[in-house]
C-alpha positions as CSV (number, residue, x, y, z in Angstrom):
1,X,-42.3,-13.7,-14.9
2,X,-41.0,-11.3,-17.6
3,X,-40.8,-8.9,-14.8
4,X,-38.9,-11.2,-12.5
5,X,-36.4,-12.3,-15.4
6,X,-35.7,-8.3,-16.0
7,X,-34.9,-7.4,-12.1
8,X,-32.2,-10.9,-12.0
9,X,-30.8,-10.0,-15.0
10,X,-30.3,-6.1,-14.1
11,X,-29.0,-7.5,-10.6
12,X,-26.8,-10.1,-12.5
13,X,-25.7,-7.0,-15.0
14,X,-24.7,-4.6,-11.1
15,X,-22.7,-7.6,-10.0
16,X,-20.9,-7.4,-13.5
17,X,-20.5,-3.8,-12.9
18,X,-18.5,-4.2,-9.9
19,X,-16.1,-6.6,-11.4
20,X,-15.5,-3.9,-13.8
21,X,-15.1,-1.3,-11.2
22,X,-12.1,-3.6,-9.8
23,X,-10.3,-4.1,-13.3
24,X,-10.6,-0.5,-14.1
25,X,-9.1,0.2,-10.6
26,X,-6.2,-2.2,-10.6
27,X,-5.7,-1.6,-14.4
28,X,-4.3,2.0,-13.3
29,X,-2.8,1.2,-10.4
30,X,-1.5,-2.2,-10.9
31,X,-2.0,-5.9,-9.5
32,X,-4.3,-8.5,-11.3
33,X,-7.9,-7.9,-11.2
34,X,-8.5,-11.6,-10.9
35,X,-6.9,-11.7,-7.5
36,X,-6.8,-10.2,-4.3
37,X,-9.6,-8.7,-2.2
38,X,-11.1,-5.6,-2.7
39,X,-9.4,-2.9,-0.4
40,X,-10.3,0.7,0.2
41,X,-8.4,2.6,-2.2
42,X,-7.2,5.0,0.5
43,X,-6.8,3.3,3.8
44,X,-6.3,0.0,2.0
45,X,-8.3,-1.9,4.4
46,X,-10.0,-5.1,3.6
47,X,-13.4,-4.8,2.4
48,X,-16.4,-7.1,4.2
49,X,-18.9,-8.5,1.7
50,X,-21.6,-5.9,3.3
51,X,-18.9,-3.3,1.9
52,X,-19.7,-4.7,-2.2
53,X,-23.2,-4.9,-2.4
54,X,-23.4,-3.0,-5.8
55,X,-25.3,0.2,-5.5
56,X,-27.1,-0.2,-2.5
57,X,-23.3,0.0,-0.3
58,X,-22.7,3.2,-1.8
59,X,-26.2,4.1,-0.6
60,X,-25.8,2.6,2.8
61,X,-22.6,3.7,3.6
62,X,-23.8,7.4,2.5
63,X,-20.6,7.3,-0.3
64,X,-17.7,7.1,2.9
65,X,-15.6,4.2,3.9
66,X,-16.1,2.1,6.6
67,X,-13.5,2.4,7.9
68,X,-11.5,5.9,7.0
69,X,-14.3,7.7,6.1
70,X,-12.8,9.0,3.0
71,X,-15.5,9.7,0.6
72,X,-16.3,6.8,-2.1
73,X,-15.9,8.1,-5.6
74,X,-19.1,8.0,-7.8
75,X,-17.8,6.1,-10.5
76,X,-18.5,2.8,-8.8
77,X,-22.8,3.1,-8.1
78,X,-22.3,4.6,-11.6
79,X,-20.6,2.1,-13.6
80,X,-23.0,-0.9,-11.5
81,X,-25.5,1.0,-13.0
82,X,-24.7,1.6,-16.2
83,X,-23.8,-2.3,-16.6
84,X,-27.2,-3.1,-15.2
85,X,-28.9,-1.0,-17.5
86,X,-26.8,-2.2,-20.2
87,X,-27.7,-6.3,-19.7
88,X,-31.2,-5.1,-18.9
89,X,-31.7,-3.4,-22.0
90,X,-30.2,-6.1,-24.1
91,X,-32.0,-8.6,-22.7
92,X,-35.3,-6.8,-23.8
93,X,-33.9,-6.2,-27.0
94,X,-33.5,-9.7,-28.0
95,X,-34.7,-11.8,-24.8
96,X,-32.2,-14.4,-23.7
97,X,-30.8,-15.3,-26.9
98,X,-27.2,-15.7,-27.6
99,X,-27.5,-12.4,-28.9
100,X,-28.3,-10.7,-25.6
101,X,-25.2,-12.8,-24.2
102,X,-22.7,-11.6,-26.7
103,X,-24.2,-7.7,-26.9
104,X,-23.7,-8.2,-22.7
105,X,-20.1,-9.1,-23.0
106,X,-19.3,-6.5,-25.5
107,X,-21.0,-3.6,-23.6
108,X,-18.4,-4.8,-20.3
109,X,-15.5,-4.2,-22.4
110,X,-17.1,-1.4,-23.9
111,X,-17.8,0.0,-20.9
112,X,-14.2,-0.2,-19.6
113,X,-13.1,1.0,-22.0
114,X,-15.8,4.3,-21.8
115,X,-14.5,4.8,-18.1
116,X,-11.0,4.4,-18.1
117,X,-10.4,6.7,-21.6
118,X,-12.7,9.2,-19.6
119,X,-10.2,9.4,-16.9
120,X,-7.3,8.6,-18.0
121,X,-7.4,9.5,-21.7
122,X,-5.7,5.9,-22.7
123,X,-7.0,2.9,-24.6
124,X,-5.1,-0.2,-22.5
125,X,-3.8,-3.0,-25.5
126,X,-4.6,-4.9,-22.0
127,X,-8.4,-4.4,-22.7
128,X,-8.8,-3.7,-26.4
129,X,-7.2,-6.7,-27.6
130,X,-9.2,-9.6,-24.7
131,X,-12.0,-7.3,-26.8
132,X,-10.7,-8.4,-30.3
133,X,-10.9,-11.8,-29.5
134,X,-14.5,-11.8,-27.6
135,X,-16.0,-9.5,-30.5
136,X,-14.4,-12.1,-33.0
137,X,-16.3,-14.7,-31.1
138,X,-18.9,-13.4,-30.6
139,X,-20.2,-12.6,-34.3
140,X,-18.7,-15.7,-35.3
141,X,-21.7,-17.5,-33.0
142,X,-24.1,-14.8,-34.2
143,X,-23.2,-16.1,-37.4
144,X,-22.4,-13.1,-39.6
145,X,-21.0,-13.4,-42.6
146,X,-17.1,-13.9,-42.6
147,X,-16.4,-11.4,-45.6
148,X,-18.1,-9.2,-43.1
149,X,-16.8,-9.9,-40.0
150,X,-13.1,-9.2,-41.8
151,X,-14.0,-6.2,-43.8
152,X,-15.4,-4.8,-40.7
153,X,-12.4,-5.5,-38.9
154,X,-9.7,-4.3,-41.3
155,X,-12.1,-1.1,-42.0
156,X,-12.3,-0.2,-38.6
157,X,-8.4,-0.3,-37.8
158,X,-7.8,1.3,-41.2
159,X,-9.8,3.9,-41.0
160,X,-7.9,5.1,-37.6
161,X,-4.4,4.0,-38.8
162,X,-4.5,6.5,-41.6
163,X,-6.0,9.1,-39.3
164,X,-3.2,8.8,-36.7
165,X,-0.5,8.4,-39.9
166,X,-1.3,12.0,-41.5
167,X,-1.8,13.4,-38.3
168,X,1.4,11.9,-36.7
169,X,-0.9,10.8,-33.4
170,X,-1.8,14.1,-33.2
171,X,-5.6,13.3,-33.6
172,X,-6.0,9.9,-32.2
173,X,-4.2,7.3,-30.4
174,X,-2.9,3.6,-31.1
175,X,-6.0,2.3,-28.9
176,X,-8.1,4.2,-31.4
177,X,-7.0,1.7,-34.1
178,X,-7.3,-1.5,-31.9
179,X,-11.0,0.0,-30.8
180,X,-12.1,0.6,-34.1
181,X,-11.4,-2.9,-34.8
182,X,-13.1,-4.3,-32.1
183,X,-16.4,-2.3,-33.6
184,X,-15.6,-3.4,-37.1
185,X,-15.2,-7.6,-35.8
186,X,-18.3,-6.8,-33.6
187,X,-20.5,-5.1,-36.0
188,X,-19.7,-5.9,-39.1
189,X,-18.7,-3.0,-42.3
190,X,-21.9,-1.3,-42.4
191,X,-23.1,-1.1,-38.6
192,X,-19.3,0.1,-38.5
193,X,-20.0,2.8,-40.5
194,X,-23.2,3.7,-38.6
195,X,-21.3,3.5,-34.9
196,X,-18.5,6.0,-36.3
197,X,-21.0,8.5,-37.4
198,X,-22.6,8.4,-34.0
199,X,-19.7,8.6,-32.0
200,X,-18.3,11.8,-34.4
201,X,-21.3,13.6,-33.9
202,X,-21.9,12.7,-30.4
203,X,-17.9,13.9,-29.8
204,X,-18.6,16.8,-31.9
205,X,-21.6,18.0,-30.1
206,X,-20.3,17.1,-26.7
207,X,-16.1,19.0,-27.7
208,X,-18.5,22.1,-29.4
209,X,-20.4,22.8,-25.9
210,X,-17.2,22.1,-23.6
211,X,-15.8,25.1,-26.2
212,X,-18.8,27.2,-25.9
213,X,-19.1,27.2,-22.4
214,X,-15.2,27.7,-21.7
215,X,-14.2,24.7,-19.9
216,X,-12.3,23.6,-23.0
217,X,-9.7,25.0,-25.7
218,X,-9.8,24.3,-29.4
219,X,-6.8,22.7,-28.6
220,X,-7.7,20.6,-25.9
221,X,-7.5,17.1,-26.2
222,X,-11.2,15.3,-26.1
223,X,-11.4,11.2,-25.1
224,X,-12.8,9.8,-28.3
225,X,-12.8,6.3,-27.1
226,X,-15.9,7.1,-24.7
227,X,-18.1,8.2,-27.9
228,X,-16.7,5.2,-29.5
229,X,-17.4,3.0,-27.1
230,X,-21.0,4.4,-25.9
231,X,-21.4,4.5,-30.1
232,X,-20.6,0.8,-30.2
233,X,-23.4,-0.2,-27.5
234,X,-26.0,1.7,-29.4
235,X,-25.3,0.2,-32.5
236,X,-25.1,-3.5,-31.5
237,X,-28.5,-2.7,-29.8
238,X,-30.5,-0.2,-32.2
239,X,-27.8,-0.2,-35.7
240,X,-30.2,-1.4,-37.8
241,X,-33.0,0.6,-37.1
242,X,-31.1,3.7,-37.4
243,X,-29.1,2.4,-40.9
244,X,-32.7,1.8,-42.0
245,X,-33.8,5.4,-41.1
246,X,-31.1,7.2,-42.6
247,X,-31.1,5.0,-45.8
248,X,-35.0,6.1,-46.5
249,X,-34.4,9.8,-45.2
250,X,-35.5,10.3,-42.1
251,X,-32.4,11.5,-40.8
252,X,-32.8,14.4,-43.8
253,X,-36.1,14.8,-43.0
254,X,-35.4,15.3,-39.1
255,X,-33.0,17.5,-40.0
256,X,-34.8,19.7,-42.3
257,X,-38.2,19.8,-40.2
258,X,-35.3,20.7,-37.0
259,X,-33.9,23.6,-39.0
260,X,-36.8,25.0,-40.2
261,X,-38.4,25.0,-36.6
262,X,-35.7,26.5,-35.7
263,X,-35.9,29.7,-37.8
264,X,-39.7,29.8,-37.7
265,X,-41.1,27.7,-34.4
266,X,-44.3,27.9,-36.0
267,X,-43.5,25.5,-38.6
């Protein structure tokens, strides 16, 4: 049954994922996401319900339209996935609970919000701020504390604002601000504090190779709403665990035992 539950819910979460694929679509190039029919994005042509079968389409239709043939980018079988994986995982995190529900609804904005700074290097207020509200919600029926909900929220934003104030927006954007809030209503202070440490050293790992291996400048401009996003997920899911971990030194101890190993392997 457990089983059974698990394959709905990751089909449920694919379905999800295709919604998403149509509000990141129409979000760039315009129109409500709410209506209209799905069209080909190059030949415009109405898509058949055989055309939106999430994941298994793109596999049918060997990634080309229909109708034009123009290959189907791999964003789509990718985000379906990722939203699957996302509900999945929540729902064997904490079964179907309410908090399995609200980590489900944060990971789709989340997740918007990953794909659309990826390409287009811009947080939407059209997207961050629906995400306010549902985070707000959300640990309100999770029943966090309210002096944490609001330190979390006015942290989160603050620590941004005076980011993008001394560097003039060099550094960050606006949507940086409105996302950190979101984290901050949906995790509370502390799990805040643990998503922004994952997402800097997930950005900083991820800018240092791009460097290293030429395909980007020092200068160059890295989408820091993905980490924060992708950070946000991870926490919501596994925050506590890892506060837990660093707080009794396993992070120093990790590090440590990595750094010796990697001087002497024989450690």
């Amino acid at each position: 049954m457990n089983i059974v539950i698990g394959v709905v819910v990751f089909v449920l979460g694919t379905a999800i994922g295709s919604f998403l694929n149509v509000v990141i679509y129409r979000l760039h190039a315009g129109g409500s996401p709410l209506r209209g029919r799905s069209r080909c994005p190059h030949c415009k042509h109405q898509l058949a319900a055989d055309d939106l079968i999430p994941v298994l389409s793109f596999v049918m239709l060997r990634r080309r339209c229909r109708y034009c043939h123009k290959p189907i980018s791999w964003q789509y079988p990718l985000v379906e996935l990722s939203m699957g994986l996302v509900a999945l995982t929540m729902m064997l995190r904490y079964g179907l609970s309410v908090e399995s529900w609200v980590g489900t609804v944060l990971g789709a904005f989340l997740l918007v919000i990953f794909v659309y700074d990826l390409r287009h290097q811009l947080i939407l207020d059209r997207v961050s701020i629906p995400a306010m509200v549902a985070a707000l919600l959300g640990s309100l029926l999770l029943k966090r504390p309210l002096t944490d909900i609001a330190i979390g929220g006015v942290a989160g934003a603050a620590f941004f604002f005076l980011q993008y104030v001394f560097s003039n927006g060099r550094w960050i954007g606006g949507g940086d601000i409105r996302l950190g809030a979101v984290l901050g209503l949906a995790l509370g202070w502390k799990l805040l504090a643990v998503s922004l440490v994952l997402a800097y050293f997930g950005g900083s790992t991820v800018a240092l190779f791009l460097i290293l291996t030429k395909r980007r400048s020092w200068s160059s401009q890295i989408p820091f709403g993905t980490f924060l996003s992708l950070a946000g997920i991870v926490t919501f899911l596994w925050g506590n665990e890892i506060l837990v971990w660093y707080l009794h030194g396993g992070f120093f101890d990790w590090f440590v035992g990595a750094f010796l190993r990697f001087y002497n392997p024989a450690v």
